[in-house]
N, C-alpha and C positions, 0 to 999 in steps of 0.2 A: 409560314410557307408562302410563297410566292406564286402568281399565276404562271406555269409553264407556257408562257407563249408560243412556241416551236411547236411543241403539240397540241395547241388549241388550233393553229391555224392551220395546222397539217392537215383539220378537220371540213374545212371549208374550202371547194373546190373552185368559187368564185375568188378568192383571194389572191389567188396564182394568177388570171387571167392580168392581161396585156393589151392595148391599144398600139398600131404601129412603135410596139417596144416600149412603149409607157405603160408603168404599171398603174391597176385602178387604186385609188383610195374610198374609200370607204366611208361617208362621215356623213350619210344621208341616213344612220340608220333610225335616227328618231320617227322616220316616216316608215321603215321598212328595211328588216336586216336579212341579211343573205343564213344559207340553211348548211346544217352540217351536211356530210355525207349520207349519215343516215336517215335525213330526214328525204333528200333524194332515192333511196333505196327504201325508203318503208312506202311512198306511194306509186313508186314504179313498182313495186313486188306487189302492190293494191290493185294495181291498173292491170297487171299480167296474170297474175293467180286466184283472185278472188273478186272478181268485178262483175258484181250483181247487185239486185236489189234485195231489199232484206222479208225476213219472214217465211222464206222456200223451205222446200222437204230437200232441195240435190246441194250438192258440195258448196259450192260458190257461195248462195245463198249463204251456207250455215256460216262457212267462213269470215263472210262479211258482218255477220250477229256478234260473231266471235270478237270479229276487232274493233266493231265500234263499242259493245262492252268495257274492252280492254283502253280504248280510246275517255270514255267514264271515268275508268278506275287512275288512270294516268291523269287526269286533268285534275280528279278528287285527290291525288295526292299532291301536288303540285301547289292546292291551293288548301290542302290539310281541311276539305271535307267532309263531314261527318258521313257521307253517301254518295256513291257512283251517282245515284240515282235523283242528284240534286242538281246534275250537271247537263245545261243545256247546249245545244251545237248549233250556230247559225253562220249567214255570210258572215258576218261581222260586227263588231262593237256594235254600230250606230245599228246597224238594221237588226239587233234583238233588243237595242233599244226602243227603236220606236214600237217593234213588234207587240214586250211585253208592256209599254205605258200604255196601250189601250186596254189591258187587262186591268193593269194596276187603277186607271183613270174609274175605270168602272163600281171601284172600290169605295170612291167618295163620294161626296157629299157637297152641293153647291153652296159655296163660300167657305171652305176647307183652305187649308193654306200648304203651300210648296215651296221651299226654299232653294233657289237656283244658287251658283256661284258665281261669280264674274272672272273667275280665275280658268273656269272650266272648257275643254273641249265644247265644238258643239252639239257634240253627239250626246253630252251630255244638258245640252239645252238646249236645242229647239224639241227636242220629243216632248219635253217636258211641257214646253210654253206652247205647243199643240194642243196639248192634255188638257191643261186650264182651261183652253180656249172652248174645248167641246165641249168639257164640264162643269162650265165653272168654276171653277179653283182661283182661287189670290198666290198669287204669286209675290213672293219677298223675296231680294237679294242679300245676298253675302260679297262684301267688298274685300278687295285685298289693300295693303297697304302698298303704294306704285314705287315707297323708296324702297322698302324693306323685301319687298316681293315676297311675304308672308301674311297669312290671315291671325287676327287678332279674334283667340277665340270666344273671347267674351260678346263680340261682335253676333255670333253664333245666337248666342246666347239672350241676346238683346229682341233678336227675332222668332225665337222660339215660340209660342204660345198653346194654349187649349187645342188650336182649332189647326196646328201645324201634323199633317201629316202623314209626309213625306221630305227627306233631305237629300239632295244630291250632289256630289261634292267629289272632285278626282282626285286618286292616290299621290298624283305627281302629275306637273304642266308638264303641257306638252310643246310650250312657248316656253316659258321661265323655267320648266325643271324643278321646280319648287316642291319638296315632301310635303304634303299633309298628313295634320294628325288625322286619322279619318276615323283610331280606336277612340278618341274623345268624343268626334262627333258623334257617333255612334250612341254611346255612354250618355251623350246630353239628348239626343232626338229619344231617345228611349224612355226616358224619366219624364218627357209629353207623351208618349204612347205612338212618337213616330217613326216611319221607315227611314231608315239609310240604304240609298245606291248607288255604289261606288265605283267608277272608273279608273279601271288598273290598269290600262291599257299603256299610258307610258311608264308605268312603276314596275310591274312582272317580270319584264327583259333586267332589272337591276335590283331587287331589293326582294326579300321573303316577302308573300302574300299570303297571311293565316288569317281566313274566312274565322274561322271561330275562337282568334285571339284579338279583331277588331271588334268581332260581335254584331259586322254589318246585316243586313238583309238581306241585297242582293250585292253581287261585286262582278263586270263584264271585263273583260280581257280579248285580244287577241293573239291569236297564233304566228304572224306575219312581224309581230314588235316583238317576241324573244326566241326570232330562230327558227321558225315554222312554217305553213305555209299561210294561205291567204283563207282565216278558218276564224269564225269568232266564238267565245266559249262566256254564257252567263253561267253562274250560280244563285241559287237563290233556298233560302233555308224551307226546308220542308215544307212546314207549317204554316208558313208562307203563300206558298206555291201551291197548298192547297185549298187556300180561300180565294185566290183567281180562278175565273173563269177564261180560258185557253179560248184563242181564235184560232178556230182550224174548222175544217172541210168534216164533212159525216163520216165517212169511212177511218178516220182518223185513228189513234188507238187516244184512247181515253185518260189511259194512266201515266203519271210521271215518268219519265221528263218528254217523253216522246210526244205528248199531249200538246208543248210549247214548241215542237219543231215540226215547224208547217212544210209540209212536201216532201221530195227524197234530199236526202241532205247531200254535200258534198264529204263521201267514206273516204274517196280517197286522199282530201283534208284533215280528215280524223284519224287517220293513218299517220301522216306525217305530222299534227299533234303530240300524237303516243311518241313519237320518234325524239320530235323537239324534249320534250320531258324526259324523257330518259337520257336527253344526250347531258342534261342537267345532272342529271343521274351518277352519268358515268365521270362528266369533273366532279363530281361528290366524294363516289368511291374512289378515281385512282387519283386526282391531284391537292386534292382539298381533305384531307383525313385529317389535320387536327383541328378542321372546326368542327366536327363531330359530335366532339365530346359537350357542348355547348347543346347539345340538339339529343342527349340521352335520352329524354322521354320519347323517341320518334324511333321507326324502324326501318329498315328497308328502304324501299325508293324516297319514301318522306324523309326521314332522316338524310340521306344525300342528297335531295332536292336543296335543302337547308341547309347543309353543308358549303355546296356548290354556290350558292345566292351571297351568302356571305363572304366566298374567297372573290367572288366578281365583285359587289360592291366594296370591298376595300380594296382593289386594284384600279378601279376604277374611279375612287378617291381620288387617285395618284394623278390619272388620267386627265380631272376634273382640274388639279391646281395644276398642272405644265399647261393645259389649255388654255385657262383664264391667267393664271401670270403672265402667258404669252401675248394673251390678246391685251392688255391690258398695257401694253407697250406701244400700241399702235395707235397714231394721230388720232382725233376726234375718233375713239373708237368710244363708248357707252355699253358694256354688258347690261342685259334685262334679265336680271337674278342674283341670286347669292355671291359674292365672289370673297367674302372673310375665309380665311387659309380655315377657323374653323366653326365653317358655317358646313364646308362642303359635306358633313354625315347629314346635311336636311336638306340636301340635292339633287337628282340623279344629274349624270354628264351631258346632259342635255340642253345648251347654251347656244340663245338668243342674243344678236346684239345690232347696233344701228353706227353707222360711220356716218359722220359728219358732210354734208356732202356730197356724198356718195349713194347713187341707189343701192337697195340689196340687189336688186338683180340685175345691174351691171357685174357685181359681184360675184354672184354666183356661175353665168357666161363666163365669166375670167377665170373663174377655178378648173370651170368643166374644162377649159380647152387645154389644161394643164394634166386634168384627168383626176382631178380632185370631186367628186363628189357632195353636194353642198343642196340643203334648199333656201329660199325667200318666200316671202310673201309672209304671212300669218297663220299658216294649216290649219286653218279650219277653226284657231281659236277665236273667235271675233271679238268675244269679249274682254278677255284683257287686252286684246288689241287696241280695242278701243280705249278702255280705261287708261293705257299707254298712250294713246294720242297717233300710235302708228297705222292703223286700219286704210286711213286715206294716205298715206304715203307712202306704198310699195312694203310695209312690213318693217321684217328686220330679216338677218343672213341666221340661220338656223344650221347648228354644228352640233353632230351626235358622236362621239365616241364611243364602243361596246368595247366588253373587253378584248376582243380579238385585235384590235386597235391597238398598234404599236405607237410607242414617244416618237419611233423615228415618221413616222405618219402625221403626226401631232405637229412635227417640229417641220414637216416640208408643206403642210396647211398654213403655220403661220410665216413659215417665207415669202407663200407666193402670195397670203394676204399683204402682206406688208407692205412687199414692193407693187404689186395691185394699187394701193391705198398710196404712196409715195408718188406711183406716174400719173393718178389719176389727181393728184394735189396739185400737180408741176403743170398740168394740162391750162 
């Protein structure tokens, strides 16, 4: 079965919209994807009918208990949680990052060891290289190979030791696109007795995230990278979670998960959360029925969450080779990641590249004023940046396709890159 494009994009109210009769395209979303319908109708119904704070004896109040519960349960399914109650709500990836490595940090023991990535967001490394700093911690890296755009996990494995423990490692670049194995690391940090924390953040929006088929410890996401709003969501197993000690305020409530979400949170993010997941949901149940059968052990909303994940990542496959075969035609163009026809199952569509020449972000000016949406620079990865060599040199041009993402979108990106790249060669 096929993704029904026509009614995936019927769903999305931003897609319609128009610039003086130019349509937008879309292809920023590695940074941030636009929201279905209902994800705009579950926080405006937040904002209008239940908008309080929580804990009250009157209406509003309860209502509000009610939905960020159900906000729990939606995220616990989503991510195939053993527990609502494992599910924590903040701004965002980096900021329940940094929030929980002071907890975690507390945990060690000076001259303990942490293994960073080089491939990683920075969210997923400067909390980290904070931590060390106040604690003492050694800090080891994990390098990526700069042809292959894939880590070697033996490599992993080279830096493991006694005294490792903690690993942090992302599901998927958010530069390269690159999958990682992160159920193996997991598997090896454990047989030292250490933590895995896993950055899902550009992997969620494209690929199933099953917390207790990687067997991570903790694993952070946002809401804003698959369809959401601007909402960050950690998990972190139990047992875990309950040999930190929570930074919060005395009045605080004491018990999980509420214990790690410091202040009033944003409900009305956790609202359209609940919305984003279920709209997962609903391509589960009514466009994606024969992946189902693949996902028998699962029920209800889990079982079409998995459903859904699976019919986007193999359309988005598709996505992935018309884009880089395309780019791949253009003068002094260099993709930074996978581009074998069958490499793309260990990649999301999330492709980095550098022209010869050429800035990224003269590039990215030339797209917008076409109404091509595009970003440059680095996002925040600095470290493969660096290990690329591109950090000092304006980056690279960063092109996200989701499935909403039509070929004919794909195919008017690499026009107007081309001849971009053509006038700016002739110059």
């Amino acid at each position: 079965m096929s993704l029904e494009l026509d009614a995936i994009r019927s769903r999305f109210p931003a897609l319609s919209l128009e610039d003086g009769g130019v349509p937008r395209i879309y292809l920023d979303n590695p940074g941030g994807t636009q929201v279905p319908d209902s994800v705009v109708e579950g926080m405006a119904g937040y904002l209008v009918e239940r908008n309080a704070n929580l804990g009250g004896v009157f209406r509003t109040s309860q209502d509000s208990d009610a939905m960020v519960a159900e906000a729990r349960e939606a995220m616990a399914d989503f991510l195939n949680a053993p527990s609502a109650n494992e599910i924590v709500f903040g701004q965002n990836m980096t900021s329940l990052t940094l929030h929980v490595s002071r907890s975690i940090g507390r945990h060690f023991e000076a001259g303990d060891e942490v293994i960073l990535s080089r491939m990683d967001h920075d969210g997923n490394v400067y909390p980290w290289l904070a931590m060390a700093r106040d604690f003492g911690l050694e800090v080891r890296w994990l390098p990526f190979d700069t042809e292959t755009f894939e880590f070697d996990l033996e490599e992993l494995e080279k830096r493991l030791s006694k005294r490792t423990r903690l690993v942090c490692l992302g599901a998927a670049s958010n530069l390269l696109g690159t999958i990682n194995d992160v159920k193996s690391a997991a598997r090896m940090a454990h047989e030292v007795g250490a933590w895995l924390y896993v950055d899902a953040v550009q992997a969620a929006p494209h690929t199933v995230m099953d917390v207790q088929d990687i067997d991570c410890d903790f694993l952070v996401c946002s809401a804003y990278k698959f369809f959401g709003p601007h909402q960050g969501i950690l998990w972190g197993k139990r047992e875990v979670l309950e040999r930190l000690e929570p930074y919060r305020v005395r009045p605080a409530p004491s018990e999980l998960p509420d214990s790690f979400e410091s202040g009033t949170q944003s409900h009305e993010g956790m609202a359209g959360t609940a919305a984003a997941v279920d709209y997962f949901a609903w391509i589960g149940e009514t466009l994606a029925r024969e992946h189902q059968a693949a996902h028998r052990a699962f029920e209800g909303r889990r079982r079409n969450v998995r459903a859904a994940l699976d019919l986007i990542f193999a359309s988005e496959q598709d996505l992935s080779r018309r884009l880089i075969d395309g780019l791949r035609q253009v003068p002094g163009l260099r993709v930074l990641g996978i581009t074998a026809d069958e490499g793309m199952a260990r990649r999301v569509p999330t492709v980095s590249f550098t022209v010869e020449g050429v800035a990224p972000a003269f590039l990215e000016e030339s797209l917008a004023r076409r109404n091509i949406f595009v970003w440059s620079g680095y996002y925040y990865a600095l470290e493969p940046a660096i290990a690329l060599g591109i950090a000092e040199s304006g980056g690279a041009l960063r092109v996200g396709p989701v499935h909403y993402n039509s070929e004919a979108e794909i195919d008017a990106f690499l026009g107007a890159l081309d001849a971009t790249v053509r006038r700016s060669n002739r110059a």
